[in-house]
Structure formats: structure tokens, C-alpha cells
C-alpha positions as CSV (number, residue, x, y, z in Angstrom):
1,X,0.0,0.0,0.0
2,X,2.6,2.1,0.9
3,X,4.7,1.6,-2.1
4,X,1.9,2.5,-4.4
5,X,0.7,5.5,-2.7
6,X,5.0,6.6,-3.2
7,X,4.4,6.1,-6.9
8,X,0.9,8.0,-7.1
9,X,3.0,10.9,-5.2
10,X,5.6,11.1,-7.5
11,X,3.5,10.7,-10.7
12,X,1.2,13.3,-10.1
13,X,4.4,15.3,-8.6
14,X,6.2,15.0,-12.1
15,X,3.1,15.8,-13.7
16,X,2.5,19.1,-12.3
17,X,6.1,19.7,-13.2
18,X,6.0,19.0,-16.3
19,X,2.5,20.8,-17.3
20,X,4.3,24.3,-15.1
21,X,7.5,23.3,-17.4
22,X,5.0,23.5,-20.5
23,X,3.2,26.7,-19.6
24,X,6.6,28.7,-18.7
25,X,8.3,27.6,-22.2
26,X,5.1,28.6,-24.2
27,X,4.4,31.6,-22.6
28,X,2.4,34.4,-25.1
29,X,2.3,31.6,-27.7
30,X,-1.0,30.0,-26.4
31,X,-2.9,33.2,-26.4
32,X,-5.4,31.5,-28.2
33,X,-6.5,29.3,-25.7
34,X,-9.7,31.0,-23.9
35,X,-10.5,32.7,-26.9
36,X,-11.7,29.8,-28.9
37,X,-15.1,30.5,-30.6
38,X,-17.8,29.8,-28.4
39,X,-16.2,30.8,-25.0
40,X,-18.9,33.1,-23.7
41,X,-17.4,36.7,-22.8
42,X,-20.1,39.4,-22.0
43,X,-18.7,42.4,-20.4
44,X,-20.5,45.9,-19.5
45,X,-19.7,48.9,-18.0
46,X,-18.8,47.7,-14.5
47,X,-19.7,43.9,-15.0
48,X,-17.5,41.3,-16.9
49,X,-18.5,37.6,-17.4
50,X,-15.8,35.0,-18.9
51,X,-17.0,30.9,-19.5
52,X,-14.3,29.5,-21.7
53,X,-16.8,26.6,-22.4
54,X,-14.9,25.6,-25.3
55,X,-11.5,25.8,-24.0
56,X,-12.4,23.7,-21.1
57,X,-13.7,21.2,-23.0
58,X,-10.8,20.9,-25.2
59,X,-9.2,20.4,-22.3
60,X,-11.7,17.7,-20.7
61,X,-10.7,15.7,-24.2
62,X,-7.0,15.9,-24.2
63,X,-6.9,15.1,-20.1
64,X,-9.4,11.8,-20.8
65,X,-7.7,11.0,-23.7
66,X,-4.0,10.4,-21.7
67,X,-5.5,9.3,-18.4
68,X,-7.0,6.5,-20.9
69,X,-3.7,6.0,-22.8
70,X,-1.8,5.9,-19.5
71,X,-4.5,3.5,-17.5
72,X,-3.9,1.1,-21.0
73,X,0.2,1.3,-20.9
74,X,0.5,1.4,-17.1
């Protein structure tokens, strides 16, 4: 038990590391994630309102599709 629990930690450690590795090398060359057409954006005078629907889903798909390839290999 305690050996598995060691290997979650360190998975989900290196993962983290390697998605904040991702984001700092692409930095300002992703600015098109959230502003995917059909992320809602309404904004008024002194009220703003941001759902990137879209963006999150994309994201729902890649996530599902890993955590799938990685429950097959592993």
C-alpha cells in the first residue's frame, strides 16, 4: 500500500512539473487558448462575465484521452 501510494505521489508530482514546465516555455504563444469561438465573454460597464466553455472542454478531451492512454500502458 505504501509503495503505491510513493508512486501516485511522485507521478502526479512529475506531472505538475511537467505541465508548469510546459506553460513557462510557451508563454504568449498560447494566447489562443480562452479565446476559442464559443467561449462566452459578455462584459459591460462595471460587470464582466468569462466561461471559456470551449476551451475547457478541449481540455476535458486531451486530459481523458492520456489518463486513458496511460490507465492502458500502465
Amino acid at each position: 500500500m505504501e509503495n503505491s501510494l510513493a508512486k501516485i505521489l511522485m507521478m502526479a508530482g512529475a506531472g505538475l512539473f511537467l505541465i508548469g514546465l510546459i506553460i513557462y516555455l510557451l508563454q504568449g504563444k498560447g494566447s489562443w487558448f480562452g479565446h476559442l469561438p464559443g467561449d462566452i465573454r459578455v462584459e459591460k460597464e462595471n460587470f464582466q462575465l468569462y466561461i471559456p466553455w470551449v476551451s475547457m472542454l478541449l481540455v476535458s478531451v486531451i486530459l481523458s484521452v492520456l489518463f486513458h492512454l496511460f490507465k492502458r500502458f500502465f
